[in-house]
C-alpha positions as CSV (number, residue, x, y, z in Angstrom):
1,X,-19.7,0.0,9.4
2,X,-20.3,1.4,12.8
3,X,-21.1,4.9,14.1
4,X,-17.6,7.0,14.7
5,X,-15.7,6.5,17.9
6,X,-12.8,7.7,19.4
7,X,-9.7,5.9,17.2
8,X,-8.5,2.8,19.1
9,X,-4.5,2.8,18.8
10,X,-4.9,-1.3,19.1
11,X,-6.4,-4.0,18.2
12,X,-6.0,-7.7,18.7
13,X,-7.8,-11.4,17.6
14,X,-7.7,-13.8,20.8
15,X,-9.2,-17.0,19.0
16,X,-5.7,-18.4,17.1
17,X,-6.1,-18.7,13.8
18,X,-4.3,-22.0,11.4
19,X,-4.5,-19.4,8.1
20,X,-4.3,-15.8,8.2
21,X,-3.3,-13.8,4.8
22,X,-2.1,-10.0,5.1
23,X,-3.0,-7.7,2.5
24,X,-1.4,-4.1,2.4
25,X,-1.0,-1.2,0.2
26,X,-3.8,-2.1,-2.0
27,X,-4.0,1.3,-3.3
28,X,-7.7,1.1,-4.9
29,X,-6.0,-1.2,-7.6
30,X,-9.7,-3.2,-7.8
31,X,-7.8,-5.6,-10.6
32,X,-4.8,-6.7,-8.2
33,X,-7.4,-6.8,-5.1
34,X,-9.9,-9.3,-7.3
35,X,-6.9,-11.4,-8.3
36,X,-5.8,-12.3,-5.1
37,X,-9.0,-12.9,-3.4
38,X,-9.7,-15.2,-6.3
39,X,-6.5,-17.3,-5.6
40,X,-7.7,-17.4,-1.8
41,X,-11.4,-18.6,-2.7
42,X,-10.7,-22.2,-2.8
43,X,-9.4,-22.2,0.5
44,X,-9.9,-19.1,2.6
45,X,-8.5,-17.7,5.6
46,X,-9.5,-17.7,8.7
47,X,-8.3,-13.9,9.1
48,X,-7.2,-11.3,6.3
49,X,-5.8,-8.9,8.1
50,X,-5.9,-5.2,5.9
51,X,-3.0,-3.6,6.0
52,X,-3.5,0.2,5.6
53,X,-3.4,2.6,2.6
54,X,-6.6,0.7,1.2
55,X,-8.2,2.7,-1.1
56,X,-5.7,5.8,-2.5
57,X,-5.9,5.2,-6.0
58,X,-8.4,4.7,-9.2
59,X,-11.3,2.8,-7.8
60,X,-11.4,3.3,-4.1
61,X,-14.9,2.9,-3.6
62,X,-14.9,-0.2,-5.3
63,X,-12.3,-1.3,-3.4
64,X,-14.0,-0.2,-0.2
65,X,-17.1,-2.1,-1.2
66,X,-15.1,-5.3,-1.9
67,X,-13.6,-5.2,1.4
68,X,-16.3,-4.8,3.8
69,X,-17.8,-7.8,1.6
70,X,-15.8,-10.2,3.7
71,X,-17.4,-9.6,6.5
72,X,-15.6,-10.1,10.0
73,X,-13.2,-12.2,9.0
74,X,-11.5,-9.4,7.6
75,X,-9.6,-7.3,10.0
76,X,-7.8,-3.7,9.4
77,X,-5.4,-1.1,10.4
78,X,-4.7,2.2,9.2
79,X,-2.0,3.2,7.1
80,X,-1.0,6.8,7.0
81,X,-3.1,7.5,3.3
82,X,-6.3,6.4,5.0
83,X,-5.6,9.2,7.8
84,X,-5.2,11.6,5.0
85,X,-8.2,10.9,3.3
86,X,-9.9,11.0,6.2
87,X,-8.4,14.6,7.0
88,X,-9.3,15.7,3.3
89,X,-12.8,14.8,3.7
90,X,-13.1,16.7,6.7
91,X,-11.5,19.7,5.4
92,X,-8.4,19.8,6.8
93,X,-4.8,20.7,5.7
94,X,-2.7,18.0,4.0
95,X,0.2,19.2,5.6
96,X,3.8,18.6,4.0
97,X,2.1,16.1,1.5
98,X,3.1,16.9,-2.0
99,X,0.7,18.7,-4.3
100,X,0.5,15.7,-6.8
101,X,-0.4,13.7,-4.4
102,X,-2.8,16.2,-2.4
103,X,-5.0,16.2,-5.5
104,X,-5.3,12.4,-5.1
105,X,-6.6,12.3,-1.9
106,X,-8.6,14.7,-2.1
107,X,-10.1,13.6,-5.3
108,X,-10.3,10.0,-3.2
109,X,-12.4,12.2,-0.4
110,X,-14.8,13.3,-2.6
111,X,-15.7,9.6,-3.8
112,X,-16.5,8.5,-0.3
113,X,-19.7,9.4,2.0
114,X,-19.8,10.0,6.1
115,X,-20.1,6.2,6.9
116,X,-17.3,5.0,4.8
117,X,-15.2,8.5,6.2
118,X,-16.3,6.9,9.5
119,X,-15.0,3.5,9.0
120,X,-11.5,4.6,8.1
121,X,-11.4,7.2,10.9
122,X,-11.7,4.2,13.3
123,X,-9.0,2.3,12.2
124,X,-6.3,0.7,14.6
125,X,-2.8,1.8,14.2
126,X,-1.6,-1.8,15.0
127,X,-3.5,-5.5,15.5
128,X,-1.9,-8.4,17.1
129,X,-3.2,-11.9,15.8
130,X,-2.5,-15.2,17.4
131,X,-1.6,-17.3,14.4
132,X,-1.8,-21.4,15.7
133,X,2.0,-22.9,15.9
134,X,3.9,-20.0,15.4
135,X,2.2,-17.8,17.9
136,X,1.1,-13.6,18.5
137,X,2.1,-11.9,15.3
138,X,1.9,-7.9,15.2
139,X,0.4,-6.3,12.6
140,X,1.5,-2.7,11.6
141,X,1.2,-0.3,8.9
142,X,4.8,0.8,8.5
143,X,6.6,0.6,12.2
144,X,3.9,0.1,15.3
145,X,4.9,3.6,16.9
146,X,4.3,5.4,13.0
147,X,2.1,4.8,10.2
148,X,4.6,6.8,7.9
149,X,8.2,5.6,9.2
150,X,10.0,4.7,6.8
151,X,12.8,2.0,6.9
152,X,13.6,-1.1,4.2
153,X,15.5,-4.3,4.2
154,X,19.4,-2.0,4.3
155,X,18.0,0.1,6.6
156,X,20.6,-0.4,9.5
157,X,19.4,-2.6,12.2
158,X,20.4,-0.4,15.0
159,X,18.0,2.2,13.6
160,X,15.3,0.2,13.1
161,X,15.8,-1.4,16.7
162,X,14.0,1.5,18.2
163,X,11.2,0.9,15.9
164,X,10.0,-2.5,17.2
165,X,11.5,-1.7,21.2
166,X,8.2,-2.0,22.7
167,X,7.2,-5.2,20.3
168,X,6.5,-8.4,22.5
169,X,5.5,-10.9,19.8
170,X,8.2,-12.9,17.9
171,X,7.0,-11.5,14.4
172,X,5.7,-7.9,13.1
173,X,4.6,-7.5,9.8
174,X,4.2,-4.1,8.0
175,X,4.1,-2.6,4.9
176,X,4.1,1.0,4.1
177,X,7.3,0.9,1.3
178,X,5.8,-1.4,-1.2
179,X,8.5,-4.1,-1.2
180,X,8.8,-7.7,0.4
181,X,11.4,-8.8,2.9
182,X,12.0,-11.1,6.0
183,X,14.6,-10.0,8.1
184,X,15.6,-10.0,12.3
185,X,15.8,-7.0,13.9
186,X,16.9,-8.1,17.4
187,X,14.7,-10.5,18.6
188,X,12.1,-9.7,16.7
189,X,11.2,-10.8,12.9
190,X,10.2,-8.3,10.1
191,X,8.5,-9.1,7.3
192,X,7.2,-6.6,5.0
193,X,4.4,-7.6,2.9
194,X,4.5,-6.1,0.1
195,X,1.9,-4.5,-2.1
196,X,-1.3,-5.5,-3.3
197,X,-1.9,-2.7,-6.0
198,X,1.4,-0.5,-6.0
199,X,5.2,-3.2,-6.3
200,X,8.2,-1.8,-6.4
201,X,9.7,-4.7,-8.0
202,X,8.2,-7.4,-10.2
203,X,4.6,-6.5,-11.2
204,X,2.2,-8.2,-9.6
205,X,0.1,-8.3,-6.2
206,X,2.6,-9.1,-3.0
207,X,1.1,-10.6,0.3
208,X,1.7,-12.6,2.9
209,X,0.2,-15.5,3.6
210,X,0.2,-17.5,6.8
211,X,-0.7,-21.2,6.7
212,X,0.9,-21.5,9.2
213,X,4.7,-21.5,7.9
214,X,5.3,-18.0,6.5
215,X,4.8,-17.8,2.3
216,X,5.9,-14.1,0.5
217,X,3.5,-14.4,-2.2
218,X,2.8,-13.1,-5.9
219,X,-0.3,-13.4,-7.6
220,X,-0.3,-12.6,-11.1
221,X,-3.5,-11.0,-13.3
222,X,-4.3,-9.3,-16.7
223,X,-1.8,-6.3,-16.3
224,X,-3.0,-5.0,-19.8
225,X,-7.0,-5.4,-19.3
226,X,-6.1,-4.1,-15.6
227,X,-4.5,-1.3,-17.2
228,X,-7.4,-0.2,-19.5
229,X,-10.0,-0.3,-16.5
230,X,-7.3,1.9,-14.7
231,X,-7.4,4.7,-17.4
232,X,-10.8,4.5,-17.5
233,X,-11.5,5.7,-14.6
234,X,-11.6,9.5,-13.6
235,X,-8.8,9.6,-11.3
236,X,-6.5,12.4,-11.3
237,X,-2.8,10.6,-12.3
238,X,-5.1,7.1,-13.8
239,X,-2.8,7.0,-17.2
240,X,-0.1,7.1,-14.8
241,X,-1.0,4.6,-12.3
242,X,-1.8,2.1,-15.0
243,X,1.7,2.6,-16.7
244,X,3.9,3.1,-13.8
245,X,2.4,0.6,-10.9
246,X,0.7,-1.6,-13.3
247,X,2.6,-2.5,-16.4
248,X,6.4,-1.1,-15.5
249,X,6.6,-0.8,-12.0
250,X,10.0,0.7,-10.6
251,X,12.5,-1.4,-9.5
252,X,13.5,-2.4,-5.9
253,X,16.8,-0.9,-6.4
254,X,15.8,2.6,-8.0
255,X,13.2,2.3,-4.8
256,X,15.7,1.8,-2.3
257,X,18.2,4.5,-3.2
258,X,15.3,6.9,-2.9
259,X,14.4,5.6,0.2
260,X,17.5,5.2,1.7
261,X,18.7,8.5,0.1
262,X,15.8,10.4,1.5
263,X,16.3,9.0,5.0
264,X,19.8,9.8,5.0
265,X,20.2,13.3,3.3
């Protein structure tokens, strides 16, 4: 971790890389996190690129630690949860974030110290990687101008056109709403990566991996021994967390008419 600078709004990764895997959304779900570097150990990337809203949930220290483990191959941007931690820690007001989830970060705050405050205050918003035979690919927590927009695979492609106007690599990933999809928003491809700790969908940890066709992936663990660690912990909503984003995660429809609904009304 380095001493804190001024946030850099970009990043970017000249040397191309053959495999690169993308990891968002991991939500300080230790259990998910451990089961996909496992399936990655045999033959690891290059570049794990860390999608944003690391560590917002039951073990985010842990989930910190594991992280900076993989030394510089691994590579991050922010996500909007990581800005709010960082604004609880130093005090500030959460905004229009709801009160549940208030008492989450800030419980998250409290578990970190000034170095690992520091290393999420410097985050990116956006990396570009060059990823060999399929070229640049943009990295982004949810669109690159946002790290909270909030659009999905029905989201009208007119209105996410806007989004990705200034993009000038032929594929952006992001994450952000939990849920995979590959789609075309004018000339540029969006694929959302999913979730590490958090679905909407079929349990289990979503990522991308880059090999150098792209692969939507989803590793499977111990849901139930995942679960118990979970509730162990002292994290405000832990039973919840375990039951609702580990064991019965909501579907991608009952996801999308929120998230559509919200948008819209």
């Amino acid at each position: 971790m380095t001493e804190s600078t001024a946030n850099p709004q970009t990043s970017s990764v000249k040397d191309g890389a053959r495999r690169v895997a993308a990891l968002y959304d991991i939500h300080g779900n230790l259990p998910a996190l451990e089961a996909v570097l496992a399936e990655l150990e045999s033959n690891p990337p290059e570049i794990t690129v860390l999608g944003g809203d690391m560590i917002l949930g039951p073990m985010p220290r842990e989930v910190l630690d594991r992280l900076i483990d993989l030394g510089p191959r691994a590579r991050y941007i922010r996500g909007n949860c990581d800005r709010l931690i960082v604004d609880a820690f130093d005090g500030k007001p959460l905004g229009r974030t709801p009160a549940a989830m208030q008492e989450n970060v800030k419980w998250v705050a409290r578990q970190l110290d000034q170095r690992q405050r520091d290393f999420l205050a410097e985050l990116p918003l956006t990396l570009t990687v060059n990823v060999e035979s399929i070229g640049s690919v943009l990295f982004c927590h949810a669109t690159p101008r946002s790290d909270e927009e909030i659009f999905t695979v029905r989201t009208p492609a007119e209105r996410v056109a806007p989004m990705f106007g200034d993009v000038r690599t032929g594929i952006a990933v992001c994450g952000h709403t939990h849920m995979q999809y590959d789609r075309k928003v004018g000339d540029v491809r969006v694929i959302n990566a999913g979730s590490v700790g958090m679905p909407f969908g079929e349990r289990g940890a979503h990522w991308i991996l880059f090999q150098p066709s792209v692969e939507l992936k989803r590793t499977q663990y111990d849901f139930e021994r995942a679960a118990q660690r979970i509730s162990r912990t002292t994290y405000p909503q832990a039973d919840v967390f375990a039951s609702k984003n580990v064991l019965n995660p909501p579907t991608e429809e009952e996801m999308l008419a929120v998230f559509e609904g919200a948008r819209t009304s």
